[in-house]
SEZA-891197 format. One line per field, with one value per residue (C-alpha): residue number from 1; residue in one letter; x, y, z. Coordinates in Angstrom, 2 decimals, always signed. Example, Ala and Ser with C-alpha at 12.3 -4.5 7.8 and 13.67 -1.06 7.14 Angstrom:
! SEZA-891197
kolti: 1  2
guse: a  s
c1: +12.30  +13.67
c2: -4.50  -1.06
c3: +7.80  +7.14
//
This chain:
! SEZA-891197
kolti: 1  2  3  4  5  6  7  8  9  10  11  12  13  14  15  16  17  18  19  20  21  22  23  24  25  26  27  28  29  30  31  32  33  34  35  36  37  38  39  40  41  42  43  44  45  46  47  48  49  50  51  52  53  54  55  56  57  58  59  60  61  62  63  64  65  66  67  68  69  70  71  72  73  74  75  76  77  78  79  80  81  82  83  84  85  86  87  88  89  90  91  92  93  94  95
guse: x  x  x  x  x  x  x  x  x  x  x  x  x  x  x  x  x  x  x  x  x  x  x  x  x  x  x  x  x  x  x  x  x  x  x  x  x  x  x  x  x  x  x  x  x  x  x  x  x  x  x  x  x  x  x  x  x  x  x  x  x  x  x  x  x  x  x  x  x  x  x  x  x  x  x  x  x  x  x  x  x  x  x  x  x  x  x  x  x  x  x  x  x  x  x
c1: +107.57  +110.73  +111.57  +111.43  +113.28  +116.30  +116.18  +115.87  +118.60  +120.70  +120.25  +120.86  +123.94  +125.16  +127.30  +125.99  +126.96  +129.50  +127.83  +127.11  +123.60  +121.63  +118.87  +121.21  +119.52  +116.37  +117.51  +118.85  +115.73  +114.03  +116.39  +116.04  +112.33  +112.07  +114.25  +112.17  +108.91  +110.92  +112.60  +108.88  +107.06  +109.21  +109.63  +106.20  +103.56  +101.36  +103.21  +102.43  +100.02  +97.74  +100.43  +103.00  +101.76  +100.72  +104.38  +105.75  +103.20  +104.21  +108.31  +107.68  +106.35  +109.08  +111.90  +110.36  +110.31  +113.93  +115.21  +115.60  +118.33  +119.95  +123.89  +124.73  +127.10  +124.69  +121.52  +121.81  +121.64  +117.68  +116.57  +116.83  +115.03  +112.38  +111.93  +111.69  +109.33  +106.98  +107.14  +106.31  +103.99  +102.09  +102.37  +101.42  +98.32  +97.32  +97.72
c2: +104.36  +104.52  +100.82  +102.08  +105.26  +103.18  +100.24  +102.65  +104.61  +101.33  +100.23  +103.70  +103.57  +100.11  +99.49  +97.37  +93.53  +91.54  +88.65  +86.87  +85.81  +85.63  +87.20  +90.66  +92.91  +92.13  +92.92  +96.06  +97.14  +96.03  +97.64  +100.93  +100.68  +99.72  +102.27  +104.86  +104.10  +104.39  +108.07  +109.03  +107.43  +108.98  +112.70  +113.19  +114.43  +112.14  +109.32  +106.81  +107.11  +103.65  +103.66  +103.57  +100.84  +98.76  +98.90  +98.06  +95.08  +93.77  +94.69  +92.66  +89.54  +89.50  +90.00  +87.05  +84.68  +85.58  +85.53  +81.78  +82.22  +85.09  +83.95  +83.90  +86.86  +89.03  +87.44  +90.06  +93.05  +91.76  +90.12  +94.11  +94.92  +92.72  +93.60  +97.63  +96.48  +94.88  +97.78  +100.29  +98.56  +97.84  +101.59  +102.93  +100.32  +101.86  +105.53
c3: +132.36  +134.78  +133.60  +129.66  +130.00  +131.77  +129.37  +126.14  +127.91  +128.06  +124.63  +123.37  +125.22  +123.78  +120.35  +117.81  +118.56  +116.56  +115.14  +111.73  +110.85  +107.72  +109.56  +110.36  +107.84  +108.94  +112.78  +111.71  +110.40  +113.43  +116.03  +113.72  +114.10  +117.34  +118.31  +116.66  +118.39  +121.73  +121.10  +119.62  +122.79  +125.25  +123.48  +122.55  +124.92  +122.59  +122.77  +119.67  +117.24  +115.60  +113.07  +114.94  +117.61  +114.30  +112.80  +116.55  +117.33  +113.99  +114.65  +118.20  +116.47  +113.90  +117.06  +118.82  +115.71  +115.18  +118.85  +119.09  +116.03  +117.40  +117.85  +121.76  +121.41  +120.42  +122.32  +125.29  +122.85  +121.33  +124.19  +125.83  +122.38  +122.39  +126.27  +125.05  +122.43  +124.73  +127.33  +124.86  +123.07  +126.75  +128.38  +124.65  +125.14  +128.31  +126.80
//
């Protein structure tokens, strides 16, 4: 949980990269989800609902197909997505 709150904390923290892909849209939507599941796993004291864990399992898969297209600039920025993706979607497993 320590390791989550710090990375969410970090990616909170961090600006939106400057790249060009054809695949941006689609990793706005996914860093908005993403995103979403984190601030509702870590401020509720019920953490993520079936939904929820469905829409994130499926966000996780989507991140990992488009990760090996990600432009280097901005490669640093979902790689620390896709790693707060996995954690939540493994401590909201064991919840």
């Amino acid at each position: 949980m320590d390791e989550l709150a710090k990375l969410w904390e970090a990616h909170r923290d961090s600006e939106w990269p400057k790249f060009a892909s054809p695949d941006q849209g689609e990793l706005m939507t996914l860093d908005t989800v993403i995103s979403g599941c984190a601030t509702c796993y870590l401020e509720s004291p019920d953490g993520l609902d079936d939904q929820r864990r469905a829409i994130l399992f499926q966000c996780l898969d989507d991140l990992q197909t488009l990760l090996p297209h990600i432009p280097e600039e901005a490669a640093d920025y979902f790689t620390r997505l896709h790693r707060l993706a996995w954690l939540l979607h493994h401590v909201s497993e064991e919840s």
